[in-house]
N, C-alpha and C positions, 0 to 999 in steps of 0.2 A: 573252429572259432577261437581255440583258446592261443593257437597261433599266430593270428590275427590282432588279437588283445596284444600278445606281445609285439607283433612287428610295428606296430600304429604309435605307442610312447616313441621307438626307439624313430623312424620315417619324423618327427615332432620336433623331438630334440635335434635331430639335424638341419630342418629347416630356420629351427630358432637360433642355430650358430651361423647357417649363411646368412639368416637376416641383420645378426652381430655386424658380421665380417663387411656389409656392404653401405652398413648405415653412414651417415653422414659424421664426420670428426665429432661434429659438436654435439648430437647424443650420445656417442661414446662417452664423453668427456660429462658430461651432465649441462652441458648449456645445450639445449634443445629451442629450435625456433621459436617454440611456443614461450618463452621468456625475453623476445625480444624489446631491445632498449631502444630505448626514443632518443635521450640523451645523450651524451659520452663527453665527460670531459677528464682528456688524461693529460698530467703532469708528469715534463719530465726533468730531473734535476740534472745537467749536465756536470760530469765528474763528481755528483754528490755520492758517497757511498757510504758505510755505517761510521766513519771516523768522522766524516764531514758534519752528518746529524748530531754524533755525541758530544761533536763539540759545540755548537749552536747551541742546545739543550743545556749544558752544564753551564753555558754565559748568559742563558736566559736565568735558569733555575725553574726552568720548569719541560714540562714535555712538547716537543710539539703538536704541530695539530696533524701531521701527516704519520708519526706513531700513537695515533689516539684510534684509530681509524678502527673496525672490527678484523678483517683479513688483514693478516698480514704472509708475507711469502718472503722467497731468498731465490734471487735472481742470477743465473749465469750469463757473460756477456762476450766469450770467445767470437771473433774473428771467423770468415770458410775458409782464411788463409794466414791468421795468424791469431796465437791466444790471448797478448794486450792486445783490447780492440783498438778501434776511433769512432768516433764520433759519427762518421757515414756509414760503419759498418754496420754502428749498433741501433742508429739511428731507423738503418733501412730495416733491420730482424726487427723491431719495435711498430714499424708503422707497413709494413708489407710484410709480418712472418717470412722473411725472406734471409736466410745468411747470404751473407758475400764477401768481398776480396774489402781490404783496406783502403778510404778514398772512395769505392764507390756509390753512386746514390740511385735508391729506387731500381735498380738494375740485378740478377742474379749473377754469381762470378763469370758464366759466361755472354754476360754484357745484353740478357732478354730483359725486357723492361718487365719491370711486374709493377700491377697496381697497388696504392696505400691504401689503407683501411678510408682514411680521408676523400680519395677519388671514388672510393664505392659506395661512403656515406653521401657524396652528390648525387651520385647516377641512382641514388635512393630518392634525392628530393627534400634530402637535407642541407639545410647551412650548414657551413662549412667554415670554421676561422683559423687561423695562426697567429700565435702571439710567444714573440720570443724577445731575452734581453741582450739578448749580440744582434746581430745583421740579421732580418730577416729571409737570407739567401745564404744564410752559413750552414752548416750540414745537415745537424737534425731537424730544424723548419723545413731545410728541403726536401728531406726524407718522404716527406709527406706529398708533395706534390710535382719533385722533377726528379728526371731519369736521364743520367749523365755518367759517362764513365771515371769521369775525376770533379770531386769538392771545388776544386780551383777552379772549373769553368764558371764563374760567378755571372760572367752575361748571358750565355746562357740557360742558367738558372732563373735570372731574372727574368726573362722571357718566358719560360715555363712556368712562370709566377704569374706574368700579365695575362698568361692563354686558362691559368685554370677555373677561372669562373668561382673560385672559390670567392666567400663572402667580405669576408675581410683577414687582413694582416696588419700585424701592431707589431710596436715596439723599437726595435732598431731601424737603421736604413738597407740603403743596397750598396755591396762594394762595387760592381761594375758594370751601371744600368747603360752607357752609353759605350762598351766594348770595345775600352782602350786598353784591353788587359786579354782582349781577346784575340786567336789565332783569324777568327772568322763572324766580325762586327756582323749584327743584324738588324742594327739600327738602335736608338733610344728605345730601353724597354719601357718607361716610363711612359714615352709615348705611345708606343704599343697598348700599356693597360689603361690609359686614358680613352684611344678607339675603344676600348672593350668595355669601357663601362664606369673605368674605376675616379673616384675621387680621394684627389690628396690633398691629406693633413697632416702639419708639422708645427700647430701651435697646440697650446694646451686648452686655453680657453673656447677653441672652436670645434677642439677634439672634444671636451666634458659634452659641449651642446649636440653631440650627435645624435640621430634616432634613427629609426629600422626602417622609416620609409626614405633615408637619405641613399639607399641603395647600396652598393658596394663599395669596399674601402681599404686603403693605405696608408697607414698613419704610422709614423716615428715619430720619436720627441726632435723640441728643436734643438738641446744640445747633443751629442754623438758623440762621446767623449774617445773613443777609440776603434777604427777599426768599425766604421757604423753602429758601434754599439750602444746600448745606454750607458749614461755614468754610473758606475758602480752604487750602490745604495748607501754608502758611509757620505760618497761624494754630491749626493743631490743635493739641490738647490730647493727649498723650500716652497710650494705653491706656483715654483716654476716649470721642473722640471715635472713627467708624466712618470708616474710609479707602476713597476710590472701588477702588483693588485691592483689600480687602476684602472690598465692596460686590460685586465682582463673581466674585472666589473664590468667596462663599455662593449666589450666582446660579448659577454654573455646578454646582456642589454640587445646588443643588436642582432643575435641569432636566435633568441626564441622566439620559436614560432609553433603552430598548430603540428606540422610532421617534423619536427626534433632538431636537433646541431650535432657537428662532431669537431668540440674543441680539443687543440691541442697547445699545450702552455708551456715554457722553459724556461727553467730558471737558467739559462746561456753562461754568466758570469761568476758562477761555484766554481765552475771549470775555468775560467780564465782569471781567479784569483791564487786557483790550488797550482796551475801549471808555476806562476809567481810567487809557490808556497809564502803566498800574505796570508795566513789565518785568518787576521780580524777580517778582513774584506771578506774571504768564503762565507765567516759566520754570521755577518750583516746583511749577504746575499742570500744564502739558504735559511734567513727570517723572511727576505723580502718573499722569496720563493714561497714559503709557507705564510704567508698573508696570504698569499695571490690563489692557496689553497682552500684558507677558510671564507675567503670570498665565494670559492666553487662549492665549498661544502654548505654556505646560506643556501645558493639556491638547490642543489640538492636537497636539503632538511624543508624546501618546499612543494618539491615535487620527486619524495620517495620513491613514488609507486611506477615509476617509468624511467628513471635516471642510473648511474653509473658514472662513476667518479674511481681515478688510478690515480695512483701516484708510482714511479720510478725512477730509477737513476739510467744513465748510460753503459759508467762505467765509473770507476774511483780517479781524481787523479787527486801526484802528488807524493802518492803513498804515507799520506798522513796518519801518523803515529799517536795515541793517545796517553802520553809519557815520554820522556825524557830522564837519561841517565843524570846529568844535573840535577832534577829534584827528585829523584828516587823515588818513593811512593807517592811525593805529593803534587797535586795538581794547585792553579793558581791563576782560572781561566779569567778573574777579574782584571790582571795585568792588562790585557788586550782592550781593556777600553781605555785606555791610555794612548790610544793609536785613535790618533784623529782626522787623516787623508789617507786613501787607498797609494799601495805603492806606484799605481799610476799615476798619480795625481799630483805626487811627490816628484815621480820621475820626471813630470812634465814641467812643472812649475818651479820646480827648487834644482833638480839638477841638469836637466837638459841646457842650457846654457851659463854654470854657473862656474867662475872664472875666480872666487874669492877662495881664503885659507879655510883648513881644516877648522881653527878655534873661531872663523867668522861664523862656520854654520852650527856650531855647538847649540846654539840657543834655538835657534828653528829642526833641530834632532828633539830637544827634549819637547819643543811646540807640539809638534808632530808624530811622536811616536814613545813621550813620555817618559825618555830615556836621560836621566842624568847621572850627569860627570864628576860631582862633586857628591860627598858624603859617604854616610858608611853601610856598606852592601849588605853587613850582616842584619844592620836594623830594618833596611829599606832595600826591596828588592828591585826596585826600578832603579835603584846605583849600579852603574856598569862598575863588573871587577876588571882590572887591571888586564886579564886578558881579554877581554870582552872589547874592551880601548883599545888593543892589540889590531885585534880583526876589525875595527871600523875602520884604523885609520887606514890599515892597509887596504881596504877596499876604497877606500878617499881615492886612495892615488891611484890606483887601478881605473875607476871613471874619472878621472882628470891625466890619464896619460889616454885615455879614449879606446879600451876595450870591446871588441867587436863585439856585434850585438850577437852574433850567429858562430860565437869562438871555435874553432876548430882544435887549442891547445885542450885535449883533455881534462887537464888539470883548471883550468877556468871555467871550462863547463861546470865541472862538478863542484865548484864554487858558486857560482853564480849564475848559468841556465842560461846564461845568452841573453842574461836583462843587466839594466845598470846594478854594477858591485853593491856601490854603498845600499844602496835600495834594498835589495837583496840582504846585506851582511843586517843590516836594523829590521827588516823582519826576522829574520832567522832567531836572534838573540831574543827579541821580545817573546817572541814563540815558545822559544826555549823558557826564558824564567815562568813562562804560566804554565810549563810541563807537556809541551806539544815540540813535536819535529817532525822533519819533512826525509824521503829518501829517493824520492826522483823530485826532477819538474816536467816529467811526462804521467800515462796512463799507469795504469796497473791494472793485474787478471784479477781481481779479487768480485767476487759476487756483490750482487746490490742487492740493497731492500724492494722489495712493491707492496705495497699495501691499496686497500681498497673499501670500497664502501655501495649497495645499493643495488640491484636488480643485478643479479650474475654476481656479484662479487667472489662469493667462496671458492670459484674456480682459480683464483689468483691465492690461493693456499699452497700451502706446500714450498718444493725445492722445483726449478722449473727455468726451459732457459727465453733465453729475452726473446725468441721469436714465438714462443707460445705467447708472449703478451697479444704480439700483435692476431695470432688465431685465435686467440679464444675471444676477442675484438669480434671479430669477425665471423665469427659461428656464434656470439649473442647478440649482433644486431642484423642476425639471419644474412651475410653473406658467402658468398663461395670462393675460398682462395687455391690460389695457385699459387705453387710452390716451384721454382725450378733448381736443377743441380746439385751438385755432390753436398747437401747442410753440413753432414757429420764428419765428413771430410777431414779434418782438423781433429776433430775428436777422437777418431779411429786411429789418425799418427798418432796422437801422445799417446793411447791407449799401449800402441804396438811399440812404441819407444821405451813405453812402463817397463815391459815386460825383458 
């Protein structure tokens, strides 16, 4: 007997490890079915990363609402095939736990489609919305719902848009709904999602009047100011134009229901102000971005007990810096509101067609970007020094001898990023005197924040990389992922290259 006593612990302890070894991710992990979410709405800051928030924070003077949150984590965001992501790679590890190659969407490197957290929250029975402030067929919106082996297929993206029964889409337009960009047209997809169900809206007044029994929906604003995008948030139009917290108020308006939503929100234009290294525009964007957050966190603070609310980034771009060797220790983030049009808006309006002298446009520089030419720098730091006048005017003539947009000389690149000079040279300096610089106009490998809040949340603690966002997504509102091909791939090179 006493043999028996012993053999019985030890026969115990072994089953209790194979029942370890077989259990499902998400009780490993402490999200267990029995915690499932009804709610889900994650945000994601495209190219926002810790420089992008600290600098919005320091020009507000106060904190935002997305590091108020109780969890917060540190997010890694490599590539299966390179370690600065994109936007489709990161996009896709964020809403399918899925790594993959750069450029592709919804897809694993070896081109298997895998489902988003967003197709599984359907085939649950849930609303489903997207709400983004670039194109809503640009890559991270896609992410979520089409499976293509390149970003650039925009029509049929759009297609993949009208087929997914998904609830609604806000925010931007489509770049290439009728498939003149396309190798293999499949017709107007707009027409397509009109068969399917859907109803378009592109005014504001008819968009506010929406409701949840108007059925499914497509809505941009009516101006598009780039690239189907929205106008950057510096450049809206008051009581005209539809605001991403708006955008996302009428969203969550029309997806609650009795069995739950899975929104997903992006702030699109962080990233298309940081590639522009324009500051003030990123920081006007990732306020808009965070409205559009304390809008999600009202109705969260109404329905605790079954919700779940994310916030994260992609990836950083820009490699924005928080200092600058010009002011040594000091910062001077109030400079930037001094800047009164996004550099698009500049570009569009004041230089794309503009044929007059240097000293004609002096007075619409300092309109615009609060930059003057006369007086003395040491009293007043918005007086350009003598070299500062240097580099504008030499980039005067640089867009007025008509510098390609996409430069191939090295050296103009890394000047000016393949956008117009002067553009470029007036944010840079402004930037500069408030103690900010820029070191690419692309991505960078640098980790991002996620923070969270609400039913599961603690699991998003820690250090942890972008495609657990999207599983532990998914192991808390009880679904089952699938994961294909080499993730760590990438990982295991640098590992072995360390060494």
């Amino acid at each position: 007997m006493r043999k028996c006593k012993g053999f019985i612990p030890v026969i115990t302890a072994i089953i209790l490890i194979l029942l370890f070894m077989v259990a499902p991710a998400g009780a490993r992990s402490g999200t267990e079915k029995k915690t499932s979410v009804k709610n889900v709405l994650l945000f994601i800051g495209d190219g926002m990363g810790f420089p992008q928030k600290t600098a919005a924070e320091q020009y507000l003077g106060r904190r935002l609402v997305m590091d108020t949150l109780p969890v917060q984590g540190v997010t890694t965001t490599y590539a299966a095939d390179r370690f600065i992501t994109g936007s489709a790679a990161a996009g896709t590890a964020i809403a399918c736990g899925q790594k993959t190659n750069i450029g592709v969407i919804g897809m694993a490197p070896d081109l298997t489609p895998v489902k988003s957290v967003a197709e599984l929250a359907k085939e649950q029975g849930k609303k489903v919305g997207i709400v983004s402030s670039v194109s809503i067929d640009h890559a991270t919106p896609a992410s979520f719902y089409a499976h293509v082996k390149s970003r650039k297929m925009y029509h049929e993206i759009a297609h993949a848009l009208a087929a997914s029964n998904f609830d609604i889409f806000a925010g931007g337009g489509l770049i290439d709904p009728e498939g003149k960009k396309s190798k293999s047209p499949m017709g107007d997809a707009l027409e397509a999602a009109k068969k399917n169900g859907y109803q378009m809206v592109t005014e504001r007044e008819s968009f506010m009047k929406l409701k949840p029994e108007d059925g499914k929906i497509i809505a941009w604003n009516e101006w598009l100011q780039d690239s189907g995008a929205l106008p950057y948030a510096m450049d809206m139009r008051k009581d005209k134009d539809i605001t991403l917290p708006e955008f996302t108020q009428k969203a969550i308006e029309m997806l609650s229901n009795d069995k739950g939503f899975f929104l997903m929100v992006e702030g699109g234009k962080i990233d298309w102000a940081c590639h522009a290294n324009d500051a003030t525009a990123s920081v006007t964007n990732t306020i808009a971005f965070d409205e559009a957050i304390r809008v999600g966190l009202d109705f969260y603070e109404k329905h605790t007990e079954d919700t779940l609310l994310i916030v994260t980034g992609d990836h950083e771009t820009g490699g924005l810096t928080i200092g600058f060797a010009g002011t040594r220790y000091d910062s001077f983030f109030n400079l930037l509101k001094g800047q009164k049009i996004s550099f698009q808006k500049f570009t569009d309006e004041v230089m794309k067609d503009y044929r007059g002298s240097f000293s004609d446009l002096k007075p619409r520089i300092t309109e615009y970007f609060g930059l003057r030419f006369e007086g003395d720098p040491q009293a007043d730091r918005m007086v350009l020094e003598p070299h500062e006048i240097e580099q504008i005017t030499a980039a005067f003539d640089a867009s007025m001898i008509g510098i390609e947009v996409e430069s191939k000389n090295p050296k103009t690149y890394l000047l000016y990023g393949g956008y117009d000079p002067l553009t470029i040279a007036l944010t840079h300096i402004l930037n500069q005197k408030a103690g900010l610089s820029w070191t690419s106009f692309q991505h960078t490998g640098v980790p991002v924040g996620t923070s969270a809040i609400g039913v599961g949340a603690k699991s998003f603690n820690g250090y942890y990389d972008n495609t657990d966002i999207g599983l532990k997504l998914m192991a808390l509102m009880g679904m089952e992922a699938k994961v294909y091909g080499a993730a760590d791939s990438l990982k295991e090179t640098l590992v072995r290259n360390s060494k």
